[in-house]
ZAVEXGU-648270 format. One record per atom (N, C-alpha, C): residue in three letters; x, y, z. Coordinates in Angstrom, 2 decimals, always signed. Layout:
% residues N
{rec 'Ala'; {X; Y; Z}},
...
//
This chain:
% residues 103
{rec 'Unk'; {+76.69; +135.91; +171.64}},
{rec 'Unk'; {+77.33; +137.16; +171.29}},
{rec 'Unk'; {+78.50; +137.45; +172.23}},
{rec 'Unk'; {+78.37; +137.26; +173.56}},
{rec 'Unk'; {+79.48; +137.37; +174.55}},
{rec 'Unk'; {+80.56; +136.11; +174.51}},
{rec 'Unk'; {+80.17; +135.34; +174.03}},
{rec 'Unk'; {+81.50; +134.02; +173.87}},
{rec 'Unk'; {+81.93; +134.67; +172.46}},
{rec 'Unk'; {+81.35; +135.15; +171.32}},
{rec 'Unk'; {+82.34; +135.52; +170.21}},
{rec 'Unk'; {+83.19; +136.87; +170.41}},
{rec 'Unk'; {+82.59; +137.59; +171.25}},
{rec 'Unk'; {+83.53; +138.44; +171.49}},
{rec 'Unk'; {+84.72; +138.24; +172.69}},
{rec 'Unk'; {+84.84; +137.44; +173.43}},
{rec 'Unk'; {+85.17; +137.16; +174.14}},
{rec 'Unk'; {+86.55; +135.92; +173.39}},
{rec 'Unk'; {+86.21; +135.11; +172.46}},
{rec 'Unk'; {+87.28; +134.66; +171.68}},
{rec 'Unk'; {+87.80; +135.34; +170.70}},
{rec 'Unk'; {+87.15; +136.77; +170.04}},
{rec 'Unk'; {+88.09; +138.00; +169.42}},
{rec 'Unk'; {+89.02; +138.57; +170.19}},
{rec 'Unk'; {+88.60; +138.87; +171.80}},
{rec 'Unk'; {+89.55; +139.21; +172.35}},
{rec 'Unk'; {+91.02; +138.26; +173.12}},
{rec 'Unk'; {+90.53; +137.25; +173.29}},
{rec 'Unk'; {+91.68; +136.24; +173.40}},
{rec 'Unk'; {+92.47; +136.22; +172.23}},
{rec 'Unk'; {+91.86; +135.86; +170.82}},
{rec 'Unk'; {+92.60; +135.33; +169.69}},
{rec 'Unk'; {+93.59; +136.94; +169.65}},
{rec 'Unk'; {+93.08; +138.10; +169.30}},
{rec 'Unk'; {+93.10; +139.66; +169.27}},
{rec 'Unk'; {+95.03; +139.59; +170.82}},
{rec 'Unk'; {+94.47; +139.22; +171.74}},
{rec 'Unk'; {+95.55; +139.26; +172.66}},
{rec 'Unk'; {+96.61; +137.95; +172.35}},
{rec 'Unk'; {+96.28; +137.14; +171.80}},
{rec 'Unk'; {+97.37; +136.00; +171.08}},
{rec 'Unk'; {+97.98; +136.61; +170.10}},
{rec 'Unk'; {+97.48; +136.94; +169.19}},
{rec 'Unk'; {+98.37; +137.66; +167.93}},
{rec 'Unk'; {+98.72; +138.74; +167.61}},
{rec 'Unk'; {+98.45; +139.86; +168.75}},
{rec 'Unk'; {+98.75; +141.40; +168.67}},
{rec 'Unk'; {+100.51; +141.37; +168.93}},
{rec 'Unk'; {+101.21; +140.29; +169.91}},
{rec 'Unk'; {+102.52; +139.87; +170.35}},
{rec 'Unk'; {+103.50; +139.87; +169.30}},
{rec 'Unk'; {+103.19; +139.20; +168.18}},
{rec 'Unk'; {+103.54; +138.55; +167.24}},
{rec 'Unk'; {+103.74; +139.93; +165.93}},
{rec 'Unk'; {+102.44; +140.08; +165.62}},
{rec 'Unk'; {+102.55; +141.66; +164.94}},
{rec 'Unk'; {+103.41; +142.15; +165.37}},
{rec 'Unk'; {+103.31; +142.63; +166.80}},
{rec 'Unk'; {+104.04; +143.87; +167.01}},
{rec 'Unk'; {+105.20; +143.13; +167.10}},
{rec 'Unk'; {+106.14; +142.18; +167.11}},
{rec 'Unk'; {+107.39; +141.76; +167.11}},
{rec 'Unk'; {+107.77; +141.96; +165.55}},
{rec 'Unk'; {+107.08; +141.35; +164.74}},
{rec 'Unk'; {+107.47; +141.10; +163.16}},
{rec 'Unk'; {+107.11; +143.34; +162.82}},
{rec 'Unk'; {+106.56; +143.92; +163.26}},
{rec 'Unk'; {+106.34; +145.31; +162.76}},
{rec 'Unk'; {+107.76; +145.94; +163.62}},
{rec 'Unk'; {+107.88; +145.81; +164.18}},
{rec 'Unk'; {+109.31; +146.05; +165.40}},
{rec 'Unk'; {+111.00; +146.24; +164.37}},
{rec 'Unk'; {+110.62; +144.82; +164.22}},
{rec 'Unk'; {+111.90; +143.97; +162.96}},
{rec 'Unk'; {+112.40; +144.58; +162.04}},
{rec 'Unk'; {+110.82; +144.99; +160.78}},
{rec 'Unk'; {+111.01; +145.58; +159.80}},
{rec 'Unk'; {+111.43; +147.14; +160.37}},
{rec 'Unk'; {+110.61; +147.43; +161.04}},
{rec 'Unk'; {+110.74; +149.67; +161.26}},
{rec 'Unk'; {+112.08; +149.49; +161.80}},
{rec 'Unk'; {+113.00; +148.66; +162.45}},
{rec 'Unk'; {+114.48; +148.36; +162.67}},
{rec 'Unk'; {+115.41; +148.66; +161.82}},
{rec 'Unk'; {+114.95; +147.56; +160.31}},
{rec 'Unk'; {+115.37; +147.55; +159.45}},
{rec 'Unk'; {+115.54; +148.64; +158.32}},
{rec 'Unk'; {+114.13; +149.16; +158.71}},
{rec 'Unk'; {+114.42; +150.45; +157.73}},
{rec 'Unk'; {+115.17; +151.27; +158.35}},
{rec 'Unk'; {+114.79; +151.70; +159.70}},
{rec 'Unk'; {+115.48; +152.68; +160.27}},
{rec 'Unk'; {+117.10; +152.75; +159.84}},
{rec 'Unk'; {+117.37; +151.29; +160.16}},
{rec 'Unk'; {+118.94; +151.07; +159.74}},
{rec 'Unk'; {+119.50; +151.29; +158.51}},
{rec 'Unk'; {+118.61; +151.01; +157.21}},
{rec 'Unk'; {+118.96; +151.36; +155.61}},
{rec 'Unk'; {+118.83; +152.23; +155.64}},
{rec 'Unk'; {+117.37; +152.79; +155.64}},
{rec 'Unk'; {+116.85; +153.74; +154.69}},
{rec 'Unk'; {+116.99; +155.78; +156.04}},
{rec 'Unk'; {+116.99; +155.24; +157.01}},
{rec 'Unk'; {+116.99; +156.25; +158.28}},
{rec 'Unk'; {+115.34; +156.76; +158.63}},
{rec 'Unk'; {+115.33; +157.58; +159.60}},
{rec 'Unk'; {+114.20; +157.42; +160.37}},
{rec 'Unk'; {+112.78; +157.97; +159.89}},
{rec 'Unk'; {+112.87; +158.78; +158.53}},
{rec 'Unk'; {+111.85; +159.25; +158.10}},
{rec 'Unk'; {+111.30; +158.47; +157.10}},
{rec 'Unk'; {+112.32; +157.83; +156.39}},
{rec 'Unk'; {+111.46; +156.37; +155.74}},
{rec 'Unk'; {+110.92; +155.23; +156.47}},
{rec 'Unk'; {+111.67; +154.87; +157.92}},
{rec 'Unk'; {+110.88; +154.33; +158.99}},
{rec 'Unk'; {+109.72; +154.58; +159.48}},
{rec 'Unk'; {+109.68; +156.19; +159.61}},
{rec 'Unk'; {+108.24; +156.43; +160.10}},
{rec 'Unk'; {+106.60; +156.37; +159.11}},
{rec 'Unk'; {+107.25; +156.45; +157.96}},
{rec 'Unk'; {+106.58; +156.38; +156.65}},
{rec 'Unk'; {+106.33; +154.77; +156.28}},
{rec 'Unk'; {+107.26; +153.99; +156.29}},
{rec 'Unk'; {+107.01; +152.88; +156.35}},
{rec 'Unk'; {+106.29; +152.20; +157.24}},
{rec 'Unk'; {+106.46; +152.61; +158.64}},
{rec 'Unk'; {+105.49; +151.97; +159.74}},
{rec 'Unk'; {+104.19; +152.58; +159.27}},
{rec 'Unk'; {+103.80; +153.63; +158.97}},
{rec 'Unk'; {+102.14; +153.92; +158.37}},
{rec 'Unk'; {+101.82; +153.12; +157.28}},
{rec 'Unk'; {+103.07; +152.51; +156.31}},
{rec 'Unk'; {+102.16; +151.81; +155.15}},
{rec 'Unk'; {+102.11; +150.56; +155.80}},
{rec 'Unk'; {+102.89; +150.03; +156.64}},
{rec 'Unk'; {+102.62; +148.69; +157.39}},
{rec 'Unk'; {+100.93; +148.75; +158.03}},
{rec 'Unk'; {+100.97; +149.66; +158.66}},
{rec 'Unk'; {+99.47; +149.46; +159.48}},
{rec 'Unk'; {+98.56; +149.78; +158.55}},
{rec 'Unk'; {+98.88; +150.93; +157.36}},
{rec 'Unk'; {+97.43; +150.90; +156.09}},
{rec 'Unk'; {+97.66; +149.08; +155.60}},
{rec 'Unk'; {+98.39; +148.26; +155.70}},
{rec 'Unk'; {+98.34; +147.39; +154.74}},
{rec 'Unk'; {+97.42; +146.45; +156.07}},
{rec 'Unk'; {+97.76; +146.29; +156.92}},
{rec 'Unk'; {+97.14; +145.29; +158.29}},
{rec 'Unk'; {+95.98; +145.83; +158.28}},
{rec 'Unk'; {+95.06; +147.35; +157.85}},
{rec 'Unk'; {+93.84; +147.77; +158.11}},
{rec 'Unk'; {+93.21; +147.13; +156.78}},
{rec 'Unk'; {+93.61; +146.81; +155.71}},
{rec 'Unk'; {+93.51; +146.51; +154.26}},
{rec 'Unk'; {+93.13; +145.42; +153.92}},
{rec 'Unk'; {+94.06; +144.55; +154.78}},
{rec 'Unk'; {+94.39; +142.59; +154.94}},
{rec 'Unk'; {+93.00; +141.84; +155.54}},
{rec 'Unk'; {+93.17; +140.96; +154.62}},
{rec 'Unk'; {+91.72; +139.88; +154.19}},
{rec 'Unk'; {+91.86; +139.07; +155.39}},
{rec 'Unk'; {+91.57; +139.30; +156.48}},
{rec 'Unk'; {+91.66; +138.62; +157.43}},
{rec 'Unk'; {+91.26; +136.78; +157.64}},
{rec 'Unk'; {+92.33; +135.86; +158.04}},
{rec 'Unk'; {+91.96; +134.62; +157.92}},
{rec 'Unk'; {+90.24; +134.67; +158.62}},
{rec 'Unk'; {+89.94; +133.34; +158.23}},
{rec 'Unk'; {+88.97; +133.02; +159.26}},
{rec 'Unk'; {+88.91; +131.79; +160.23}},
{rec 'Unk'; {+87.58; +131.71; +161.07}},
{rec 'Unk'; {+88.05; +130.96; +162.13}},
{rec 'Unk'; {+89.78; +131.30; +163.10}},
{rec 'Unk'; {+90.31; +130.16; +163.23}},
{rec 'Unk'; {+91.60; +130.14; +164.19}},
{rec 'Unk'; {+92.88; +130.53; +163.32}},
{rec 'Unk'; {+92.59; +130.34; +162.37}},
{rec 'Unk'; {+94.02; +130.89; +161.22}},
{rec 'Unk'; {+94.52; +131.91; +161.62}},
{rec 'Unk'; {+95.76; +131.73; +161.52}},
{rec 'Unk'; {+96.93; +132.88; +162.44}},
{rec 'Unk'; {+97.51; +133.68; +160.82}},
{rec 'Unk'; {+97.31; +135.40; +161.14}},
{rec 'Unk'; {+97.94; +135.54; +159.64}},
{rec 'Unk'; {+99.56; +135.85; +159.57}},
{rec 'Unk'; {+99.28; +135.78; +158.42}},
{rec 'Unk'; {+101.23; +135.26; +158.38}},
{rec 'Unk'; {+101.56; +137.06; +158.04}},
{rec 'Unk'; {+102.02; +137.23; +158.91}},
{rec 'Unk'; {+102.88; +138.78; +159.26}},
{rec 'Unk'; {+103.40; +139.51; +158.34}},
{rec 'Unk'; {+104.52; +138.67; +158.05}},
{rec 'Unk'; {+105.59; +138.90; +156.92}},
{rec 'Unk'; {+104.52; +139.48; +155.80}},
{rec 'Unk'; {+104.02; +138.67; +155.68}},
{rec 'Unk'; {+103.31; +139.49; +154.15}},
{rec 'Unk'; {+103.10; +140.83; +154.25}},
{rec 'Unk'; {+102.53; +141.40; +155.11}},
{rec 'Unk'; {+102.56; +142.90; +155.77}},
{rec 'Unk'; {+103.49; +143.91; +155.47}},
{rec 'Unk'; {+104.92; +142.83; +155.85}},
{rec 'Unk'; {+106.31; +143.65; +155.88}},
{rec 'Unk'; {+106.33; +144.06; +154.46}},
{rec 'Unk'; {+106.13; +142.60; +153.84}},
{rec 'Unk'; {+106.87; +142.39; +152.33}},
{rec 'Unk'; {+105.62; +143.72; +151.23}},
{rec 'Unk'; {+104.60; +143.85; +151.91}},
{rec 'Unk'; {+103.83; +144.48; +150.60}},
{rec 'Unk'; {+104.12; +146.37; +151.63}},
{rec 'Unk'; {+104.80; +146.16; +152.80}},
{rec 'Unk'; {+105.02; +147.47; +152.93}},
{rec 'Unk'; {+106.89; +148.19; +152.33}},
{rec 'Unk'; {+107.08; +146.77; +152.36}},
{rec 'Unk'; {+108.84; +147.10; +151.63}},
{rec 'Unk'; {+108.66; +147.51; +150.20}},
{rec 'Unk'; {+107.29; +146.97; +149.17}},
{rec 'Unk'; {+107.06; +147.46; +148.15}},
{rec 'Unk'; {+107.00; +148.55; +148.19}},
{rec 'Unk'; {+105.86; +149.20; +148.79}},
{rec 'Unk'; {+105.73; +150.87; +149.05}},
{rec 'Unk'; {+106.89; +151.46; +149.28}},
{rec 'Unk'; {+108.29; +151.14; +150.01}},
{rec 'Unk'; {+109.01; +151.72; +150.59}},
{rec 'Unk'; {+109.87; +151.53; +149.20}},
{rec 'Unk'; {+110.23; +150.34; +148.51}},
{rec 'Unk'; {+110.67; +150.86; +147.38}},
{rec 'Unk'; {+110.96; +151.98; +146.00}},
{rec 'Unk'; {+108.98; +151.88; +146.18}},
{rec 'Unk'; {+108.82; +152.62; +144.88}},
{rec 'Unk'; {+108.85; +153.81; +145.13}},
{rec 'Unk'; {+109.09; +154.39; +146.77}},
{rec 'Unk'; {+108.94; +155.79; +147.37}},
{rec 'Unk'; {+110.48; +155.69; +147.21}},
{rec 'Unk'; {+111.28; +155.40; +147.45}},
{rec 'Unk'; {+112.93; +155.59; +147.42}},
{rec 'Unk'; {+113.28; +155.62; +145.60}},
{rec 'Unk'; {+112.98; +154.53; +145.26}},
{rec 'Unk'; {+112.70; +154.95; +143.61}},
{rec 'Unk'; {+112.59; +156.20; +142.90}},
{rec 'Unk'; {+111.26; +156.54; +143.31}},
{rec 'Unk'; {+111.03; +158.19; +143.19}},
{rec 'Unk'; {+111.79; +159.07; +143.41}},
{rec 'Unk'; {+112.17; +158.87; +144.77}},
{rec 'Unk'; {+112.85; +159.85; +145.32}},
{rec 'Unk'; {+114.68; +159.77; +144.62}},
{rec 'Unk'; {+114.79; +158.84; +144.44}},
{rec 'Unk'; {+115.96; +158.46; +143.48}},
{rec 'Unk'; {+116.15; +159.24; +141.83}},
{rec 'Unk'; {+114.86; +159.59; +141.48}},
{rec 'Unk'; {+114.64; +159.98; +140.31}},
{rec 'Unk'; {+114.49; +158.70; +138.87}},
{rec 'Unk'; {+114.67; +157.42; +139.67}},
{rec 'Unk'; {+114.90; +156.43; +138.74}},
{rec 'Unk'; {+113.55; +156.20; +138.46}},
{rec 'Unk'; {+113.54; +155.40; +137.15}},
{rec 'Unk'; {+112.56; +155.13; +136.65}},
{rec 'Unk'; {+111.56; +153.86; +136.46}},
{rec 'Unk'; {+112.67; +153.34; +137.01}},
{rec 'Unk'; {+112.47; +151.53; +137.13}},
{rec 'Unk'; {+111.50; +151.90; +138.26}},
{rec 'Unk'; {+110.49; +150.85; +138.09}},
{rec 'Unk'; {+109.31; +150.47; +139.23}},
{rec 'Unk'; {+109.81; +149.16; +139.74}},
{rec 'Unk'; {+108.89; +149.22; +140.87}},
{rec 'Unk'; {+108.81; +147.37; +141.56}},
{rec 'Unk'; {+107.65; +147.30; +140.86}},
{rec 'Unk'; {+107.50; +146.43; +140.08}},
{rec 'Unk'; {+106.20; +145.74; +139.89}},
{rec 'Unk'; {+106.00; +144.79; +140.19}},
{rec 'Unk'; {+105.04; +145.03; +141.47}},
{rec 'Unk'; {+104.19; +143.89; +142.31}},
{rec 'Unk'; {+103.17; +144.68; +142.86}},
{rec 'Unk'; {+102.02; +144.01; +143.17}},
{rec 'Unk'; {+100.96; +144.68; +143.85}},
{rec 'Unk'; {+100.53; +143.63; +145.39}},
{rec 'Unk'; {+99.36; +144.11; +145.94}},
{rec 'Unk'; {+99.60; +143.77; +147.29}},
{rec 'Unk'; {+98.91; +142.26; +147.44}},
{rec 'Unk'; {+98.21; +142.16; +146.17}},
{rec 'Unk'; {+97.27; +140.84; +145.53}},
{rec 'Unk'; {+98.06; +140.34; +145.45}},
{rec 'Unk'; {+99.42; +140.43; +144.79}},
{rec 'Unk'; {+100.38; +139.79; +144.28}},
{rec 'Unk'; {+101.34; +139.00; +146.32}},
{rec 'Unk'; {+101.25; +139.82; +146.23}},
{rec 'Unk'; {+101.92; +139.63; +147.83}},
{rec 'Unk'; {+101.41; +138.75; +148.44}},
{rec 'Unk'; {+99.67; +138.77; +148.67}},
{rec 'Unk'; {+99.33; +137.67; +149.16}},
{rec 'Unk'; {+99.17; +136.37; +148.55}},
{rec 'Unk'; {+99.87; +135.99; +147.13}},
{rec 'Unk'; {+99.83; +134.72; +146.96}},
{rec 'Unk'; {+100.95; +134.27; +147.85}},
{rec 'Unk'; {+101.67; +134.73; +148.36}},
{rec 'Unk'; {+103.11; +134.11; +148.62}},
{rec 'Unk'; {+102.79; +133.52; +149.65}},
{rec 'Unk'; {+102.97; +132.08; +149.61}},
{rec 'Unk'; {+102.82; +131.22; +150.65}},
{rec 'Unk'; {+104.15; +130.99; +151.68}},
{rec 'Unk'; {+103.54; +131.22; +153.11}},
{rec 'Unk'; {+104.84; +131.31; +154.07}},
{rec 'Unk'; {+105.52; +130.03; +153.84}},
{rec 'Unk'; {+106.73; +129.71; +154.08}},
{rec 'Unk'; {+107.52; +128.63; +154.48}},
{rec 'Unk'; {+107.59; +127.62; +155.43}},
{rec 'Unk'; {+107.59; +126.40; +155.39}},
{rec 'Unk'; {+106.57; +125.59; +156.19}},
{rec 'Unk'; {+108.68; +125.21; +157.00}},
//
């Protein structure tokens, strides 16, 4: 029980770096398009989507981006709205995780 928790917290301190660099990137990015209240809105659907996410198992590192990409959906269809337009993104977050990263 103390060696598995003990490699949650190593693996947990290996890949928290990485998140928070790739979550950094995107709330950048919005900040820069969309300005700071769709940033701050967007960084909450980023972390509902990481509380959500089917976590690999064993040593599998999860691929980040997907995070971004199913929180840029949300951030779409909220600017959409707010646009008054009618057009949707249609994609869902199932849909998101087929997308295989780039080797």
């Amino acid at each position: 029980m103390q060696r598995t928790k003990q490699f949650r917290a190593e693996l947990t301190a290996e890949l928290l770096p990485c998140a928070e660099k790739e979550l950094a990137a995107y709330a950048q990015a919005v900040q820069e398009l969309f300005g700071s209240e769709q940033a701050r809105q967007s960084v909450q659907d980023w972390v509902e989507e990481i509380e959500g996410m089917d976590w690999p198992s064993g040593d599998a590192i999860p691929y980040w981006r997907l995070l971004s990409i199913a929180a840029a959906v949300r951030l779409a269809r909220r600017v959409n709205v707010m646009a008054g337009k009618s057009e949707t993104v249609v994609i869902s977050s199932h849909e998101v995780g087929m997308i295989e990263p780039l080797q």
